[in-house]
N, C-alpha and C positions, 0 to 999 in steps of 0.2 A: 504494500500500500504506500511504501515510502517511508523517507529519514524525517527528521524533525523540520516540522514547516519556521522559514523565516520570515517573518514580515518586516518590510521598508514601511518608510511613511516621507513624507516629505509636508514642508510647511506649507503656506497659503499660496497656490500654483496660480499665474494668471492663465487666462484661456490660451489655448495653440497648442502640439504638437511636441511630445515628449518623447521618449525613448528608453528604454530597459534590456541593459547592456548584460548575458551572461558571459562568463570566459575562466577560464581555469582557474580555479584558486589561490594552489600552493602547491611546490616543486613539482609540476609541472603531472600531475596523478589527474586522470580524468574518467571518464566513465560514460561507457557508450550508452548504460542504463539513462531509460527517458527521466526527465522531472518535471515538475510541474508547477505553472505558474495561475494563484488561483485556482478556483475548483467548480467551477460553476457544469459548463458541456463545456467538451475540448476538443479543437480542433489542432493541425498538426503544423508544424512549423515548417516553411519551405527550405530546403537547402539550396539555395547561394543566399543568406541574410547576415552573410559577413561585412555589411557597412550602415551607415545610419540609411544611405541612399536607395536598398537593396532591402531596408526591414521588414519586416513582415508587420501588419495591422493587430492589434487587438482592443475590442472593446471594454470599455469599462463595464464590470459584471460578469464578463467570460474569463474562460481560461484556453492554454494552449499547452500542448506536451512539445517538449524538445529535447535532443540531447545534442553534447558535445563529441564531434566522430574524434577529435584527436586535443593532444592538448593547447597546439597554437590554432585549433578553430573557437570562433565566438559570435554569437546569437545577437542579432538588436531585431527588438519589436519595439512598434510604433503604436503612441494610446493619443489621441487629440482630445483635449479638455475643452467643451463647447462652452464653458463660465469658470468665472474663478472658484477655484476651490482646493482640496488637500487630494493627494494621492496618495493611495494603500498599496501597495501588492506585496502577497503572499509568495513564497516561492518554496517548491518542497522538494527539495534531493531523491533521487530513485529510494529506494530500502536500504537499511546496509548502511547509507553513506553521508556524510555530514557534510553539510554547505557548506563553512568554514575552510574545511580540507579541499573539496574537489571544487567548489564553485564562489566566485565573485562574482554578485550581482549590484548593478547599481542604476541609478536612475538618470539621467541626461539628458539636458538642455537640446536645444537645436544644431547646438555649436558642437557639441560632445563633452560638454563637460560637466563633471557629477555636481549631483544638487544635495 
């Protein structure tokens, strides 16, 4: 069912266009096991969303499964905020495997920079 869920939060977002950056962790240990971002229905992540340009979509309220095929690939999906407000997301490791160790995830401006 999965490792221990983490949840991000960020402060008072204005409206536009965010991004939620996965990528390896730590010493470079990854896991082809899926994880899961939110839990709502899930749909599946495309493989080439190795840039902000190239991310894949998700709505607020849904969730998506993805993994990591090797340790220098990295995942960005795209959430657009139609009013200002806070962003959540949950993210939850395969089984077995702690976010910490195999996964950095973080939240990113337009630009790519963490918020």
């Amino acid at each position: 069912e999965g490792g221990l869920k983490t949840s991000l939060y960020t402060a008072q977002l204005n409206a536009g266009t965010y991004y939620i950056k996965v990528e390896d962790g730590d010493s470079n240990l990854f896991s082809f096991d899926q994880y899961a971002i939110t839990a709502t229905s899930f749909y599946v992540e495309s493989e080439d969303n190795n840039s902000l340009a190239k991310a894949d979509n998700i709505s607020s309220g849904s969730a998506i499964r993805g993994s990591l095929s090797s340790s220098s690939d990295t995942d960005y999906y795209k959430i657009v905020l139609d009013n200002p407000g806070s962003l959540k997301l949950d993210f939850k490791p395969p089984a077995g495997l702690s976010d910490w160790e195999y996964f950095k995830v973080s939240i990113l401006d337009s630009s790519d920079n963490v918020l």
